[in-house]
C-alpha positions in Angstrom: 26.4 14.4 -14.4 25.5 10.7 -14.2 23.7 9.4 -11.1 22.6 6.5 -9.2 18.3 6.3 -9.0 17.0 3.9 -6.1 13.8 2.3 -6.6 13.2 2.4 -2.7 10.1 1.2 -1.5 11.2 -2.5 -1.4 15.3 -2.0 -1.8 17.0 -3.7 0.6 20.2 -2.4 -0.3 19.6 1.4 0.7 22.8 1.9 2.6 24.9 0.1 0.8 23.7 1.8 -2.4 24.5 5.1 -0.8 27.9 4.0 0.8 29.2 3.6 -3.1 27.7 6.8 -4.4 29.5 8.4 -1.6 32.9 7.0 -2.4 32.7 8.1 -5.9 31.3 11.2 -5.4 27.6 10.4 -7.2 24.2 11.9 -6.6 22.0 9.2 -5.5 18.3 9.9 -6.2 16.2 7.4 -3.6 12.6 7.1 -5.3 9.3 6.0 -3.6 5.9 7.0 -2.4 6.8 7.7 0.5 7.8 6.3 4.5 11.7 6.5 4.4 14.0 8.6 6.8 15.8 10.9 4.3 19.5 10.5 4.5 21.5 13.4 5.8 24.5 13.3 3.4 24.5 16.3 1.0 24.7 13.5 -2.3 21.7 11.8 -1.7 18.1 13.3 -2.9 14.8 11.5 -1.1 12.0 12.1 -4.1 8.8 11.2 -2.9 6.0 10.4 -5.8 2.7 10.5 -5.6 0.9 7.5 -4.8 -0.1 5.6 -7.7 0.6 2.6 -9.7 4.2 3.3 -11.1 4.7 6.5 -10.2 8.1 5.9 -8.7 8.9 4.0 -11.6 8.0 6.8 -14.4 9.8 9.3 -12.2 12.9 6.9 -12.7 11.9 6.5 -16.1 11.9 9.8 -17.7 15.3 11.1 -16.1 17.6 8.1 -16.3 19.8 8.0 -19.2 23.5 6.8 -20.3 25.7 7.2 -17.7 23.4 6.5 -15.2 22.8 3.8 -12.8 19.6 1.8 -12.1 19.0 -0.7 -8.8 15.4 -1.7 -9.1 13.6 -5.0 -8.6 11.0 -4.1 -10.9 11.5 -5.6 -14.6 9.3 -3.7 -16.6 11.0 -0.3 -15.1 14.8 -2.4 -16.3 13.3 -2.4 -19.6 12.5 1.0 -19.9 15.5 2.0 -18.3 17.6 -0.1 -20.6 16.0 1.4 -23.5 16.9 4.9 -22.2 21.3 3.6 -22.1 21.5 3.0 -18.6 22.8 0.5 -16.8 20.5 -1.7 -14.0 21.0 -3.8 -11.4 18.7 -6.4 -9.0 18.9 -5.7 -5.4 20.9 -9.0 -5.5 24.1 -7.5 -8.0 22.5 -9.3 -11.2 22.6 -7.5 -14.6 19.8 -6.5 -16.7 20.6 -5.8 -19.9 19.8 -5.8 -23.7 21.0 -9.5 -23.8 18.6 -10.7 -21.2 15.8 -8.2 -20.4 13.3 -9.9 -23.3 13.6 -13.2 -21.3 13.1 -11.3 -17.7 10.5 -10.2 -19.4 8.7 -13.4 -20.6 9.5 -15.2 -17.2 7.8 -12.7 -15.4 4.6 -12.8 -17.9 4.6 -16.6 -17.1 4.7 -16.1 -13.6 2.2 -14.2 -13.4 0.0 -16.7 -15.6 0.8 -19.6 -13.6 0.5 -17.6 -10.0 -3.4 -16.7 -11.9 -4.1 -20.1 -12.5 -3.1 -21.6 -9.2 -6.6 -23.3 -8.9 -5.3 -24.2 -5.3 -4.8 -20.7 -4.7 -1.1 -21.5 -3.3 1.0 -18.9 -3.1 5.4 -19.3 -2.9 7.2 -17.1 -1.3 10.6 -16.1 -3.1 13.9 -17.0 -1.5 15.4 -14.5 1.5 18.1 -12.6 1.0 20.9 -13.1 1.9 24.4 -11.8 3.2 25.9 -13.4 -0.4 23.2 -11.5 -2.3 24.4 -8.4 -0.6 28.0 -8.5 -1.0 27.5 -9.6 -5.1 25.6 -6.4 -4.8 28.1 -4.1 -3.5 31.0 -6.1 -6.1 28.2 -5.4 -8.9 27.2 -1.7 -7.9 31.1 -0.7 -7.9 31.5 -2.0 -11.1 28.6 -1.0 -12.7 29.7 2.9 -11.3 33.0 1.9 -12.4 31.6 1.6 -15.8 29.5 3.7 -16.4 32.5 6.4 -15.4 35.1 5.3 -18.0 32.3 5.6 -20.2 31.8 8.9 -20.3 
């Protein structure tokens, strides 16, 4: 059966992840280290990892597959779980996918470079999110499950 896996310890779409799975019936599996209030509806699984770099992630990893659904920030966990058939979302309702997961990829790489190199040792805080970031999410999540149905 396919399911919806929750990279959890910065998702700020939790509830609204879970109000979806619920309507269509879908396990949800919420991933993290650890320090969230398990749910009390019977479709949703709290898995805590051990602590560790990527734990979370490689739990996701090794058990999502076609059919499946993937909200995670993280890109290098998209890629892997893009390699595996599912499908992934952002926290904000954008797509990764095969067409532009190289490019998440590269951006991030550069990112990282240029944050290294700050010789000012600035740092720039991303933008907040917002009420628009969380209704594209809930439009993207329904038809992401949508999709990942009629596939099957």
């Amino acid at each position: 059966m396919s399911g919806l896996y929750i990279d959890a310890d910065a998702c700020p779409v939790k509830a609204e992840a879970e109000r979806v799975a619920t309507r269509h019936g879908w396990p949800m599996f919420v991933v993290s280290n650890g320090g969230l209030r398990p749910s009390q509806n019977p479709l949703v699984q709290t898995i805590v990892v051990a602590d560790g770099p990527d734990v979370a992630d490689m739990w996701i990893a090794d058990r999502c597959g076609p059919g499946d659904v993937v909200v995670t920030g993280d890109i290098p966990l998209a890629a892997k779980c893009i390699e595996t058939g599912a499908r992934v979302l952002r926290h904000n309702g954008e797509a990764f996918t095969t067409a532009n997961i190289g490019q998440q990829l590269a951006m991030r790489d550069l990112m990282a470079d240029l944050r290294a190199a700050n010789p000012l040792g600035m740092a720039g805080g991303g933008k907040g999110f917002t009420k628009a970031d969380r209704s594209r999410f809930l439009d993207a999540l329904e038809r992401e499950i949508r999709a990942a149905k009629s596939a099957k």
